[in-house]
N, C-alpha and C positions, 0 to 999 in steps of 0.2 A: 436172326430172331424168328421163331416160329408167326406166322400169319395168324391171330387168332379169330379167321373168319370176314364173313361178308362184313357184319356192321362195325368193324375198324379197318378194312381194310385201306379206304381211304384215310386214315387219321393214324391207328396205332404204328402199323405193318409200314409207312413211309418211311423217307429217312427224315423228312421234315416233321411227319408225327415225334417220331425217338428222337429228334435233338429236340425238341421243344421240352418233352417229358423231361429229359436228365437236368435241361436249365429250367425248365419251369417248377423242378423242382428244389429251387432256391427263388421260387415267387411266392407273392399272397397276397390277398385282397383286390380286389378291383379299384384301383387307386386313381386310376388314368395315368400320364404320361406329364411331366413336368411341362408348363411353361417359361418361357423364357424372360413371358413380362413380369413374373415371378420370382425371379433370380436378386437373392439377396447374398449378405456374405458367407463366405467359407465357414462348416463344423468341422474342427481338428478333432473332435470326439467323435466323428461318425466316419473320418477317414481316418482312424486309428482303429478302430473298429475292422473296420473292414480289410485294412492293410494285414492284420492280424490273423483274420479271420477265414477270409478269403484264402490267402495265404498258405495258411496248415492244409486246407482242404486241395487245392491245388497240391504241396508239394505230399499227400498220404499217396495220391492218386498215381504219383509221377515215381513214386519209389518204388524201386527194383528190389531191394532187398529184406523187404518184407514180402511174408508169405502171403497167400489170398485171404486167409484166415486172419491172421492180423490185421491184414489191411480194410477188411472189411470191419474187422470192430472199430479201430480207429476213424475209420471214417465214418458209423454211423452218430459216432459221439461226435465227430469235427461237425457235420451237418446239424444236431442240434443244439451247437455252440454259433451258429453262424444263422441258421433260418431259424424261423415262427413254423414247423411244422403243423400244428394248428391248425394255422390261417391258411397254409400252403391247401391242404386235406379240403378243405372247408370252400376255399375259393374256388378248386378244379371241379367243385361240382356245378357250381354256376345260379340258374335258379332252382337247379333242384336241391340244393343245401336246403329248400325252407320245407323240403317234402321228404325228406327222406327218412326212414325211419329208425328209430334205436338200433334196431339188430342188423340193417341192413347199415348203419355208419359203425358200428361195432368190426363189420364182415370187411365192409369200402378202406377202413382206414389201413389196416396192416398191409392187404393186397397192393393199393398205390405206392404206400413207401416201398415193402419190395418192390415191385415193378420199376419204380424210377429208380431206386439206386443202384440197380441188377440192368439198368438201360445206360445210367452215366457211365457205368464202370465199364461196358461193353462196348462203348463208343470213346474210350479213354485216348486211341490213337488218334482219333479226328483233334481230342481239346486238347490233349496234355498240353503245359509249359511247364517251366521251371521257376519262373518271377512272373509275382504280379507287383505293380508299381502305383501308387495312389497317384494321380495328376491334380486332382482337386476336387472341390464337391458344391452343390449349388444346394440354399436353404431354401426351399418352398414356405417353407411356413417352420416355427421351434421346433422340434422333434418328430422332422420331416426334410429328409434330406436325398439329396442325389451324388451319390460318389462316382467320381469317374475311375478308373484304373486303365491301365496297359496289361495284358498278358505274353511275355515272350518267353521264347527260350523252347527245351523240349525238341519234339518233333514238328513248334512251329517253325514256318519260314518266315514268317513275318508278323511283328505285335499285333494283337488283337486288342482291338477296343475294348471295354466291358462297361456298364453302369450298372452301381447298384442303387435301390431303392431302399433306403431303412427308414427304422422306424423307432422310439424311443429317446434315452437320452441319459445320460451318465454312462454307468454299467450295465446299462439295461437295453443298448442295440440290438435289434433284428434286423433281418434282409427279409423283406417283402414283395420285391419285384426287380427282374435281369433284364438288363438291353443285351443284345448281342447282334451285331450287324444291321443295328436299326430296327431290331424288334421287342416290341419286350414280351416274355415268354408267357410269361404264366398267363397274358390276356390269349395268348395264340393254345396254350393248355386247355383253358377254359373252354373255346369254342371246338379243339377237337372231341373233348368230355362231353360237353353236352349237345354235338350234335352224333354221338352213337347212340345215347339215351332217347334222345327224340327221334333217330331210327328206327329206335327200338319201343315206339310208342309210351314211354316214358317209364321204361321199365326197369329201375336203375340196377336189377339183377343182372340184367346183360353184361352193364358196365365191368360189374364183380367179377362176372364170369370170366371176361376178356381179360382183364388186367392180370385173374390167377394165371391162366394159360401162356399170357405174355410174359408176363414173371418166371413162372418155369422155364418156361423158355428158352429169353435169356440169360439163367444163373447161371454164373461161372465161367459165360462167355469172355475172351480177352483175343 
C-alpha cells in the first residue's frame, strides 16, 4: 500500500495501522470493553446473528471463484448486513465527529469506506478462514451483548479467537465493536484517526486527503 505521507505515516502506512482499519472496520461507538462483573446469560439471538453474519462475510472474502468484481459487490452488501456503518464512519473520527462539517463528512464518509474495504481485502492472506464458529455470548445489559466465535480453516494454522460487540435485538443486530488478539479495534481505529488530525492541527482535510491516496492505493491489491 502506497505510504500516504508524513502524517499517517505512523498510523495508516503500518501493518498495525491496516489491520486495525480492515477490523475496525466492523467497530462503532465508543462502548468500552465488557466487564466480567457484568456477565449475565447467553443471547441465542445475537449469536445467531452473528454466526450468520459473520460468516457470509468471512466466506465472500475466502472465495476463489468469484471474480473481483463480484466479490467486491457482494461483500459490500455482506458488510452492511452485519456492521452499523454509520456508527463505524462517526466513531473513527473521535472528537472530531462534534466539529466536522457537512461537506467535509459528505467528502470523510465514502473515502473511509473505500479505504477500509480496499485494506481488508488487501490483507485477505493474513485473515482468511473458512468457518467461524459461535462459542457463546455474554449479555452486558438487554440489547447489549458480546459474542464470542473461533475462526479456522483457510490459510489459518490455527483458530483465531474473535469477539463481537452488537447491538440491538430481534432482527435488528449490529456489530459495533471487534476483539481480535486482545484488542478491540475500532478503540485502536479511533486513536490512530485522530491522532493524524491533531497532527495536522485539527485539520480534518488532511485526514480526507490521506485516506483518498491510501484508498487508491491499495485498490485491487490481492
Amino acid at each position: 500500500m502506497t505510504s500516504p505521507g508524513k502524517t499517517m505515516k505512523n498510523t495508516l502506512s503500518t501493518r498495525r495501522g491496516a489491520n486495525a482499519a480492515l477490523l475496525a472496520f466492523f467497530g462503532a461507538a465508543a462502548l468500552g470493553v465488557a466487564s466480567p462483573a457484568l456477565a449475565q446469560a447467553r443471547d441465542p439471538g445475537a449469536e445467531a446473528f452473528v454466526q450468520a453474519k459473520a460468516q457470509r462475510v468471512i466466506t465472500v472474502l475466502a472465495n476463489k471463484s468469484m471474480s473481483d468484481t463480484q466479490k467486491k459487490q457482494i461483500f459490500h452488501q455482506a458488510v452492511d448486513e452485519l456492521a452499523d456503518v454509520p456508527k463505524i464512519t462517526n466513531f473513527v473520527l473521535g472528537k472530531y465527529a462534534r466539529t466536522i462539517t457537512p461537506d467535509q463528512r459528505a467528502r470523510f464518509t465514502p473515502v473511509f469506506r473505500t479505504y477500509a474495504e480496499n485494506v481488508y481485502q488487501s490483507r485477505i492472506d493474513d485473515y482468511r478462514g473458512e468457518q467461524l464458529k459461535v462459542t457463546g455470548s455474554v449479555v452486558r445489559k438487554p440489547g447489549d451483548v458480546i459474542v464470542n466465535s473461533v475462526i479456522s480453516g483457510g490459510q489459518l494454522s490455527q483458530p483465531v479467537q474473535v469477539s463481537w460487540r452488537v447491538l440491538g435485538g430481534g432482527a435488528s443486530w449490529k456489530v459495533v465493536d471487534m476483539q481480535f488478539k486482545g484488542i478491540w479495534l475500532a478503540i485502536t481505529q479511533q486513536q490512530d484517526f485522530v491522532s493524524t488530525i491533531d497532527n495536522a492541527g485539527g485539520n480534518i482535510d488532511v485526514l480526507i486527503s490521506q485516506l483518498q491516496k491510501s484508498g487508491s492505493g491499495s485498490s485491487g491489491r490481492r
